[in-house]
LUMZA-170045 format. One record per residue (C-alpha): residue number from 1; residue in one letter; x, y, z. Coordinates in nm, 3 decimals. Each point is the difference from the previous one (the first is absolute). Example, Ala and Ser with C-alpha at 12.3 -4.5 7.8 and 13.67 -1.06 7.14 Angstrom:
# residues 2
k, r, px, py, pz
1, a, 1.230, -0.450, 0.780;
2, s, 0.137, 0.344, -0.066;
END
This chain:
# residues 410
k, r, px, py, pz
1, x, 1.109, 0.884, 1.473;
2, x, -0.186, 0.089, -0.335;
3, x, 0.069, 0.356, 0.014;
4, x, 0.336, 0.021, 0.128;
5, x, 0.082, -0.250, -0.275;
6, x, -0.193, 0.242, -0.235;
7, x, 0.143, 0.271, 0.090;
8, x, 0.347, -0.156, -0.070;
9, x, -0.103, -0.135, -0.334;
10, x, 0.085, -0.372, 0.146;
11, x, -0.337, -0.129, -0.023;
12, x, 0.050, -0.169, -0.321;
13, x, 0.281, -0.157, 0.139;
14, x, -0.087, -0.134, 0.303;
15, x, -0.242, -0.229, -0.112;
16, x, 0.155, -0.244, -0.203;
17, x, 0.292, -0.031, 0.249;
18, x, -0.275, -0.093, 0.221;
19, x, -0.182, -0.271, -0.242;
20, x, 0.374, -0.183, -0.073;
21, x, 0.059, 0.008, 0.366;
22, x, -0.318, -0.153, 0.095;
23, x, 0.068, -0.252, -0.296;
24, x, 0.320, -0.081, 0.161;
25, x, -0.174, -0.071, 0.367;
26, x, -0.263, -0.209, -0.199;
27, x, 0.245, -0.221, -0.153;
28, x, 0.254, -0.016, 0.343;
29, x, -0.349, -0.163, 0.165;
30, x, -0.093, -0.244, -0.256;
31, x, 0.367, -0.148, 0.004;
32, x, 0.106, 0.027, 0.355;
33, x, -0.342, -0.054, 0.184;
34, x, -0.022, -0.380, 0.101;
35, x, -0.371, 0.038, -0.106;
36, x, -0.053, 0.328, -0.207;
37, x, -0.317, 0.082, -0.070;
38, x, -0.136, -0.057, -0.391;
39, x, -0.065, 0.253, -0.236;
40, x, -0.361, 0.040, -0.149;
41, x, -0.064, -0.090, -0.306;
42, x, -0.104, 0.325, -0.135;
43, x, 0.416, 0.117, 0.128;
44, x, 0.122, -0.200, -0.252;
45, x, -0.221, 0.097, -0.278;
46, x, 0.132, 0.382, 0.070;
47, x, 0.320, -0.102, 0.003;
48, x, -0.010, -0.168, -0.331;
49, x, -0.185, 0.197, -0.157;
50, x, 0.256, 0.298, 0.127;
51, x, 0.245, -0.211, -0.162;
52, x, -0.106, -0.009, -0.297;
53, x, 0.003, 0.386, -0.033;
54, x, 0.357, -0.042, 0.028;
55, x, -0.006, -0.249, -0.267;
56, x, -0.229, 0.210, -0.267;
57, x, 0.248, 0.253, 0.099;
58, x, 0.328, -0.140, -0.093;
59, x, -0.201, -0.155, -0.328;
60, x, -0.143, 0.317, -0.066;
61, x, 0.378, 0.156, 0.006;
62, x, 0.136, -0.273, -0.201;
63, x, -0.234, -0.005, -0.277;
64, x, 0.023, 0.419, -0.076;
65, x, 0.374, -0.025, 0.104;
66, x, -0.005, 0.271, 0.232;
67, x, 0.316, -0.072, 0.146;
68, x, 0.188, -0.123, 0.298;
69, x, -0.032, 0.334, 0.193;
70, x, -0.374, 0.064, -0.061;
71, x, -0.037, -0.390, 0.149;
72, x, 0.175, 0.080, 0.328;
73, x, -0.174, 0.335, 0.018;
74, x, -0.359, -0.171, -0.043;
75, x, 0.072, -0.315, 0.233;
76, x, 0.128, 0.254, 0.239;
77, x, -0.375, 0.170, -0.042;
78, x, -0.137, -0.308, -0.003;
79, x, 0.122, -0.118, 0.322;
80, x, -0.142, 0.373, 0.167;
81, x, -0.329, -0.073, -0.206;
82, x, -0.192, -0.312, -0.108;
83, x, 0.239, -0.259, 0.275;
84, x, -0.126, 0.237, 0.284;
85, x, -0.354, -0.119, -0.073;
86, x, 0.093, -0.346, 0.062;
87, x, 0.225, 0.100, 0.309;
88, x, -0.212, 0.155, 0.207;
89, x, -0.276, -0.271, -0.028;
90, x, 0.272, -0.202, 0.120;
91, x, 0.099, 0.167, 0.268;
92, x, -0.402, -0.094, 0.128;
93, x, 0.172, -0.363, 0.097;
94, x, 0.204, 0.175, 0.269;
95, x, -0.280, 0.064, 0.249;
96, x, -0.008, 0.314, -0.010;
97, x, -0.314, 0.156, 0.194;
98, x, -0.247, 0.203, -0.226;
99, x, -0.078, 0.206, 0.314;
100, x, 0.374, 0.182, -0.037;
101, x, -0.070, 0.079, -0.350;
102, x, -0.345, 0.132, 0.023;
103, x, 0.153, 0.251, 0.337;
104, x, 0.297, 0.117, -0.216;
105, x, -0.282, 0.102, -0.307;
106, x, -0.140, 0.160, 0.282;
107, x, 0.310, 0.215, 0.106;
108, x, 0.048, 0.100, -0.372;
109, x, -0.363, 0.135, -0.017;
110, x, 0.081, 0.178, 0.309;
111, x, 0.304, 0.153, -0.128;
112, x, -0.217, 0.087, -0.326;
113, x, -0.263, 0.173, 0.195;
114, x, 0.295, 0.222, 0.180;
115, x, 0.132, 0.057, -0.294;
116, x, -0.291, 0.076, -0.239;
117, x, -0.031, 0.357, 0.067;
118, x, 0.389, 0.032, -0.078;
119, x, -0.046, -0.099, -0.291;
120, x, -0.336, 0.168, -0.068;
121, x, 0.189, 0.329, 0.118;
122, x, 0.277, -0.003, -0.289;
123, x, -0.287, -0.002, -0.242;
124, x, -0.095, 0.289, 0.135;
125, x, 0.284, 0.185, 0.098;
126, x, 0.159, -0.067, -0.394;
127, x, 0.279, -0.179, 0.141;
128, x, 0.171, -0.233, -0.266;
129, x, -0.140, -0.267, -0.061;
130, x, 0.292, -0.253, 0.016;
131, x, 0.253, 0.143, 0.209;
132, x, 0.272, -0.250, -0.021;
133, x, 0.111, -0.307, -0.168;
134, x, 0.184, -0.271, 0.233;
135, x, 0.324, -0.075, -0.158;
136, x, -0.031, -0.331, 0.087;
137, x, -0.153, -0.042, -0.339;
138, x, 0.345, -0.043, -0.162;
139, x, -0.053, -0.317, 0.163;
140, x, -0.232, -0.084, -0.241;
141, x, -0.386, -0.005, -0.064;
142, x, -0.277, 0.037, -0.260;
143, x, -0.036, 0.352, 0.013;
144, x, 0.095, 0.270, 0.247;
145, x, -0.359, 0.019, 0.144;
146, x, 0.095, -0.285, 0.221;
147, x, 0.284, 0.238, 0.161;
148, x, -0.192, 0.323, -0.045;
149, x, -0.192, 0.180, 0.348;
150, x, -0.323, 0.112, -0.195;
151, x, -0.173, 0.283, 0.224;
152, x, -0.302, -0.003, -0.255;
153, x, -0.026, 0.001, -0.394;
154, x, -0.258, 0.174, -0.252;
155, x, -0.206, -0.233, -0.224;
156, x, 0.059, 0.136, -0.348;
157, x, -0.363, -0.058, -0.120;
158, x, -0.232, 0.170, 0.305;
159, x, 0.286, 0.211, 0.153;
160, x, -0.062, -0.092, 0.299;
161, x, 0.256, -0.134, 0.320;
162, x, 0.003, -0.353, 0.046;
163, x, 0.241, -0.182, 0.283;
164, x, 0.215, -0.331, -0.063;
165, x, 0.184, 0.057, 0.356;
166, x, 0.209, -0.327, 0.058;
167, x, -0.076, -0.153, -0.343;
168, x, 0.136, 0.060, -0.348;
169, x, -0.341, 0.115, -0.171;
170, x, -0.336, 0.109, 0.159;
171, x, -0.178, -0.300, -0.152;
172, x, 0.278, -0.276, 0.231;
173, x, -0.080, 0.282, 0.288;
174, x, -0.421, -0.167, -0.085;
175, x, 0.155, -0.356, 0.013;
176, x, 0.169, 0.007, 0.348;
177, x, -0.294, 0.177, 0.160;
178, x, -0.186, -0.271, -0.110;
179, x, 0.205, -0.244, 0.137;
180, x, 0.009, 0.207, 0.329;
181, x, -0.415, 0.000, 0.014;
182, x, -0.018, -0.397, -0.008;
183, x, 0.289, 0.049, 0.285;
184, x, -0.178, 0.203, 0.200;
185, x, -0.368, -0.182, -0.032;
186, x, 0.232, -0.325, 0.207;
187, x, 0.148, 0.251, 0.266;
188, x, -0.100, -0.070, 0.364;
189, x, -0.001, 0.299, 0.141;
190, x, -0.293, 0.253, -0.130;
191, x, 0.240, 0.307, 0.061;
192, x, 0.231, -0.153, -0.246;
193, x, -0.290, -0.113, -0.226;
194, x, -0.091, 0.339, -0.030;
195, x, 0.292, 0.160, -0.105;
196, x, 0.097, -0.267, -0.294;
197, x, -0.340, 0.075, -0.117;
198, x, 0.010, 0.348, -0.001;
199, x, 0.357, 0.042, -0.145;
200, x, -0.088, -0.272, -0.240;
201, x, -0.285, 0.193, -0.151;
202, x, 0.227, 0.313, 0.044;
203, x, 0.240, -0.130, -0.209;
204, x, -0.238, -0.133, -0.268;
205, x, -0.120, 0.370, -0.013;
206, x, 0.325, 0.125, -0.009;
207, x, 0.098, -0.239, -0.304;
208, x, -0.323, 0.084, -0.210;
209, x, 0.031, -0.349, -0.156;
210, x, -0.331, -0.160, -0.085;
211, x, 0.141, -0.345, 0.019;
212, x, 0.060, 0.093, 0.364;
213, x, -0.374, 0.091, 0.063;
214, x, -0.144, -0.301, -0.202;
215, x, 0.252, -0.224, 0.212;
216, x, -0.096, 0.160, 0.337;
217, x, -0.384, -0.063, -0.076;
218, x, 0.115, -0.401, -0.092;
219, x, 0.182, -0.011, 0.277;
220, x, -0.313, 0.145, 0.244;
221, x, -0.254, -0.258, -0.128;
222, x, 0.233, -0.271, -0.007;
223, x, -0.064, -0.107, 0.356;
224, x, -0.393, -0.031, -0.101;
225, x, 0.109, -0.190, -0.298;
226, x, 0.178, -0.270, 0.199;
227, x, -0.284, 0.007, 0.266;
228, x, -0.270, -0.091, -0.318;
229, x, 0.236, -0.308, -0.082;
230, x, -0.032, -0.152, 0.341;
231, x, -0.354, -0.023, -0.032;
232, x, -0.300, -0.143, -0.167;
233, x, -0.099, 0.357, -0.175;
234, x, 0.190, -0.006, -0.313;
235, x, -0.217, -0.226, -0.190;
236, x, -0.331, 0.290, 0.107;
237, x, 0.239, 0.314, -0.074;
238, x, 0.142, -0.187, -0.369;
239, x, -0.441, -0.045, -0.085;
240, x, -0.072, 0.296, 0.130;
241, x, 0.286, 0.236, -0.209;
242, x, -0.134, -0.276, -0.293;
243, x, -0.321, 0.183, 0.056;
244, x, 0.085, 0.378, 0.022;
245, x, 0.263, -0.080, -0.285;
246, x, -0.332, -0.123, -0.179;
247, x, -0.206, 0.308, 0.083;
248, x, 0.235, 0.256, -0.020;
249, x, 0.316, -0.107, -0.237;
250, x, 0.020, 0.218, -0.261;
251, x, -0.056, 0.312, 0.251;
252, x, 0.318, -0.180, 0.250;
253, x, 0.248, -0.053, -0.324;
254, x, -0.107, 0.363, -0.100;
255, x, 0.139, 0.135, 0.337;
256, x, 0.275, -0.192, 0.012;
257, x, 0.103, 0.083, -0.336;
258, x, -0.046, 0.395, 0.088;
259, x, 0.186, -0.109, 0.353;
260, x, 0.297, -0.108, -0.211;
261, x, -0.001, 0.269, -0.248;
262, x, 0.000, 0.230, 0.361;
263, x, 0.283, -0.180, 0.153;
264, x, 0.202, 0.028, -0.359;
265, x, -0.057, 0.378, -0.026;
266, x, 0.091, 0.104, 0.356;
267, x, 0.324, -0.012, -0.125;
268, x, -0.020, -0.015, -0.430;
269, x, 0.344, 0.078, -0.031;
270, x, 0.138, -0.282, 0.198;
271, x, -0.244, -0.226, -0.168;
272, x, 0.104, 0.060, -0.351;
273, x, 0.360, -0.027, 0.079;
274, x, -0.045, -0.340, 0.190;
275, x, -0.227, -0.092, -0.257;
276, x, 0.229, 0.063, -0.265;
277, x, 0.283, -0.190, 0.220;
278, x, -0.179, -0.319, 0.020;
279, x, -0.096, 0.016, -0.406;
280, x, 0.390, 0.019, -0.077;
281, x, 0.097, -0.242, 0.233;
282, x, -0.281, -0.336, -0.161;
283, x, 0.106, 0.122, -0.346;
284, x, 0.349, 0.004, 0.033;
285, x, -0.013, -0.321, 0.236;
286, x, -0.194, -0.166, -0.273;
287, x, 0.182, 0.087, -0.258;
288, x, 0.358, 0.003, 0.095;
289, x, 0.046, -0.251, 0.325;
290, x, -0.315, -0.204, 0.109;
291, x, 0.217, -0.246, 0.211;
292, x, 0.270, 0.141, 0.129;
293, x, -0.029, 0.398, -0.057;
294, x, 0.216, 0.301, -0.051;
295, x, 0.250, -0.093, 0.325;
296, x, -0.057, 0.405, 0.123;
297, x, -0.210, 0.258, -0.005;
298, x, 0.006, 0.294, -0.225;
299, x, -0.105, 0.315, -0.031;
300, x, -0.318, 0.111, -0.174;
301, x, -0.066, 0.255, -0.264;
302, x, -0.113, 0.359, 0.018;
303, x, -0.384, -0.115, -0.020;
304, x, 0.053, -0.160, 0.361;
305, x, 0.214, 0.281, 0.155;
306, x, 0.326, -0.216, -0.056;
307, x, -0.117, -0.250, 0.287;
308, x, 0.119, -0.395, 0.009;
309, x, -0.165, -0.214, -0.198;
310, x, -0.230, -0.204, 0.205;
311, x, 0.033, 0.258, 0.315;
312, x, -0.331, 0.046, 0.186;
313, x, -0.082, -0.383, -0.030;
314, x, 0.167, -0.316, 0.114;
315, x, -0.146, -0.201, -0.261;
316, x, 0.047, 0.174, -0.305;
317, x, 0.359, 0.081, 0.153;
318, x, 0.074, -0.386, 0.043;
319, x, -0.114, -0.065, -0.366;
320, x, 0.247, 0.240, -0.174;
321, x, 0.304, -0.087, 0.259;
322, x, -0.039, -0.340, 0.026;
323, x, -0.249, -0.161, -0.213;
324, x, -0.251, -0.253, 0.074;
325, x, 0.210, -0.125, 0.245;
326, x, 0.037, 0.274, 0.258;
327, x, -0.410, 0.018, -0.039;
328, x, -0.044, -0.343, 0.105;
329, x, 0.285, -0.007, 0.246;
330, x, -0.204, 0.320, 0.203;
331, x, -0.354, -0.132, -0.115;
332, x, 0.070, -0.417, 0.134;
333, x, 0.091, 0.136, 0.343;
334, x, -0.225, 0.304, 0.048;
335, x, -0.292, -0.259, -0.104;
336, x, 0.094, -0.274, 0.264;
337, x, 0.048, 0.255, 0.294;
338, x, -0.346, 0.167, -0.068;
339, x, -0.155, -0.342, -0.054;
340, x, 0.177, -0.134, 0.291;
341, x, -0.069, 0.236, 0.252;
342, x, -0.377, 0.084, -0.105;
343, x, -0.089, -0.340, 0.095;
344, x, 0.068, 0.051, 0.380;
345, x, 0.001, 0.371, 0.028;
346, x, -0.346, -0.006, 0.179;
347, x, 0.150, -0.234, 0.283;
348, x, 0.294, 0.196, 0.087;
349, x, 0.070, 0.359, -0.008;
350, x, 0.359, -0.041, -0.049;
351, x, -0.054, -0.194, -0.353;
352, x, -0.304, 0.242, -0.057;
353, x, 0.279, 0.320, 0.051;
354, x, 0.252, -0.226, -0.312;
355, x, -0.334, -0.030, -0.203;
356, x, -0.055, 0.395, 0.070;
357, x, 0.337, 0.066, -0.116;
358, x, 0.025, -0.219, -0.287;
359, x, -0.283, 0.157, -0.168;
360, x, 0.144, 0.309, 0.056;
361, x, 0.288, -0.088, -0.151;
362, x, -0.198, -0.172, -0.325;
363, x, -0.211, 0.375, 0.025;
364, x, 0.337, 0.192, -0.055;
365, x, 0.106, -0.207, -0.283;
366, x, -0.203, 0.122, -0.211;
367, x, 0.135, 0.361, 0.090;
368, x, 0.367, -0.042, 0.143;
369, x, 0.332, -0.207, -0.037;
370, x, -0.037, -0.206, 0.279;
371, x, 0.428, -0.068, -0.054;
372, x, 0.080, 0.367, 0.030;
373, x, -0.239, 0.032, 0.316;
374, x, 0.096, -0.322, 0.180;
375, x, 0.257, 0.204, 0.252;
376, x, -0.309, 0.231, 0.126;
377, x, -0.280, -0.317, -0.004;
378, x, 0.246, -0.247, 0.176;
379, x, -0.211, -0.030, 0.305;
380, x, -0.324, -0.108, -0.153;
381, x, 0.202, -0.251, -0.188;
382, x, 0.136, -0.145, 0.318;
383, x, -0.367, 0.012, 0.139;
384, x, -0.070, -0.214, -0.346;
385, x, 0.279, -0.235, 0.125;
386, x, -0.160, -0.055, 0.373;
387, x, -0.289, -0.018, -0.136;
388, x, 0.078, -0.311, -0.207;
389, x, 0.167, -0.201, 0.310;
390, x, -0.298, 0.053, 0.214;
391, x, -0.192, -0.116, -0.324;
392, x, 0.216, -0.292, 0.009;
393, x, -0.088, -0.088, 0.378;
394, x, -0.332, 0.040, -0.056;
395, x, 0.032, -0.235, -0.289;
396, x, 0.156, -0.216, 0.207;
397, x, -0.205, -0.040, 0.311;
398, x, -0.237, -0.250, 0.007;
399, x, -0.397, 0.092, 0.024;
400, x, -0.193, -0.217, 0.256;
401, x, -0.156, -0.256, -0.125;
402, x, -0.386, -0.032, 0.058;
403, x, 0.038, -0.323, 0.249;
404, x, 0.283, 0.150, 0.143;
405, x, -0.216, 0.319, 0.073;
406, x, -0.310, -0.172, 0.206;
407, x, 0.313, -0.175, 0.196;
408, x, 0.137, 0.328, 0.114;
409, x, -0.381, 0.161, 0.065;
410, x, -0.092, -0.328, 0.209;
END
C-alpha cells in the first residue's frame, strides 16, 4: 500500500494512526490479559525518554511564551514525530512476526523496480517535476513535500536528476533503502532476496546520498562483524591492526583524511549549508537555552538557504528545540537499545536484524531528523521492538549448567 498511499498524499497520515492504534492494543493486553506478557526494559526507557520530549516541549513553550496555539500545534507534531519512536518499539510486545515485515519491504521494492523507469522516463520526457499536491495537506503537516507526488527533482549544485519517489527528500529515499537491504539479507526466499537487494541499491543510486552508500557498506560487513565477536579472533585482529597502525599510521590517517575531504566535496554545497546549520544551532543553544531550548524551530538566514535551524541533524536539532534535555532523552535510550541488543546479536538473527537497525538509525542521526522520518522508518523500529523481547527471552532462559550438561550427554 506505499504507493497508492503516495499517490494520494496519505502516507504521512497513515502512520501515526497506526502507532496510537497499536498503542491502544498494547495497553487493552496488559490490562485485560489474566497474564500479559512484560515489557522489556529497554520499552520503558523509550517511552520515557519520549516523554520527556513532550515535557522539554511544553517547557520550551512556556519559557519563550510562544503561546497557547503554537503548544497545541507542536504537541500535535509531537505526537506524529518523536512519540512514534517509542510506539512502534512498542508495538514489538504484540508478537508480531518479523517474517511479515521483511515480505511487505519486499513488495515495496517490487513496486519500486516497476516503477523506476516511470519515473526515470519523466526526467526524460521534461514532464513536471511535481505534478500535484494532495489536498489532504490542509490537514496539516511540516511541509507540503509530505503530500507532494515527486516524479524526479534537479540538484541545484551538479544539475543533475535525482529521485525521492515515496519519501519527502532524496536523502530519506537513502534511509528506507537501507532499511529495506537489512530486510532483504533475513528474507527466506532467494527470489525475494534478490529483488530487495537490487531495488535497495537502486534506490540508493537513485537518491545520490552518500550517507546511503556509507550505510549500505556498514550494513554489508556487519554480519562479519558479529561473526568476529563470537569467536576467539578479536584479541589476534585488535594486535594485528596495533601492528599495521604501527607501520603504516601516518600513511592510513592521511587517506582517511583525503577520504573525508572526498566524501565532503561530492556534494560542497550541501556541506557548507549543513555545516553552517549545525554552527548556529551549538551557539545559539549555548547561549540562549542550554536546558530547555527555543520550544520550535526556526528558520535560518540567507547564508544557509533559509533552512531550519538544526535541520539535517537530530542532534544539533534536539539541542536548539529542546535543550539538554531532548539530547539525553534520545541519547539514554538509543544507548541502551544498541548496548542491549549488541550483546546477543551474534546468537540470534532476529536481535542481530534490531542491532542492524539501530545503528542505522544512530548512522542517520548524524544526517536526518529521525522525528520528521519516523512515519517512513516505522518498520525497522518495530523490528527494534521484537528484537528487544526476544532479547528478553534469551535473557531469561537459563544456560545449562556444566553438571547438568555431562547428565544429559550420559
Amino acid at each position: 500500500m506505499t504507493y497508492p498511499l503516495y499517490f494520494l498524499g496519505a502516507l504521512y497520515l497513515c502512520a501515526p494512526v497506526l502507532a496510537w492504534l497499536l498503542a491502544l492494543l498494547v495497553v487493552k493486553r496488559q490490562l485485560l490479559d489474566p497474564t500479559p506478557a512484560r515489557l522489556p526494559p529497554a520499552m520503558w526507557i523509550w517511552m520515557l525518554g519520549m516523554l520527556m520530549m513532550l515535557v522539554a516541549l511544553v517547557v520550551g513553550h512556556l519559557d519563550w511564551q510562544l503561546g497557547t496555539g503554537k503548544l497545541i500545534k507542536s504537541s500535535i507534531g509531537w505526537a506524529k514525530g518523536w512519540a512514534l519512536l517509542a510506539l512502534f518499539i512498542l508495538a514489538g510486545s504484540l508478537s508480531i512476526r518479523p517474517a511479515i515485515l521483511y515480505r511487505a519491504a519486499m513488495i515495496v521494492c517490487l513496486h519500486t523496480l516497476l516503477l523506476a523507469p516511470v519515473f526515470v522516463l519523466a526526467w526524460l520526457a521534461g514532464l513536471p517535476d511535481t505534478p500535484y499536491v494532495s489536498p489532504l495537506k490542509a490537514i496539516g503537516g511540516p511541509g507540503p513535500e509530505f503530500f507532494a507526488v515527486s516524479l524526479y527533482e534537479i540538484d541545484p549544485g551538479s544539475g543533475l536528476p535525482r529521485w525521492r519517489l515515496f519519501t519527502p527528500w532524496a536523502p530519506a529515499l537513502g534511509f528506507v533503502a537501507n532499511i529495506f537491504f537489512l530486510f532483504a539479507l533475513q528474507e527466506t526466499s532467494r527470489r525475494w532476496r534478490l529483488i530487495g537487494i537490487s531495488a535497495s541499491i537502486l534506490m540508493i543510486l537513485m537518491s545520490q546520498s552518500r550517507l546511503a552508500a556509507v550505510s549500505l557498506v556498514f550494513l554489508a560487513l556487519m554480519p562479519l562483524g558479529i561473526r568476529l565477536l563470537r569467536g576467539s579472533v578479536i584479541p589476534w585482529l585488535g594486535a594485528a591492526c596495533a601492528s599495521l597502525v604501527a607501520l603504516i599510521g601516518a600513511r592510513l590517517i592521511d587517506a582517511a583524511m583525503n577520504f573525508w575531504a572526498a566524501f565532503k566535496g561530492a556534494r560542497a554545497d550541501s556541506t557548507r549549508v549543513r555545516e553552517a546549520l549545525g554552527r548556529i544551532a551549538i551557539e545559539r543553544w549555548k547561549s540562549e537555552a542550554p536546558v530547555w531550548g527555543h520550544g520550535v524551530v526556526e528558520r535560518g538566514p540567507h547564508l544557509v538557504e533559509y533552512m531550519p535551524i538544526g535541520s539535517h541533524h537530530s542532534w544539533y536539532g534536539l539541542l536548539f528545540v529542546k535543550g539538554a534535555v531532548g539530547f539525553f532523552a534520545l541519547a539514554v535510550p538509543m544507548a541502551v537499545s544498541l548496548l542491549g541488543l549488541l550483546l546477543r546479536a551474534p546468537r540470534d538473527p532476529l536481535v542481530r536484524t534490531g542491532f542492524g537497525a539501530c545503528c542505522l538509525l544512530m548512522l542517520y542521526t548524524f544526517g536526518e531528523n529521525l522525528e520528521i522520518l519516523a512515519y517512513l522508518i516505522w518498520p525497522a523500529l518495530v523490528i527494534i521492538g521484537l528484537a528487544h523481547c526476544r532479547n528478553a527471552q534469551l535473557a531469561s532462559a537459563p544456560l545449562p549448567s556444566p553438571l547438568r550438561s555431562q547428565e544429559l550427554s550420559s
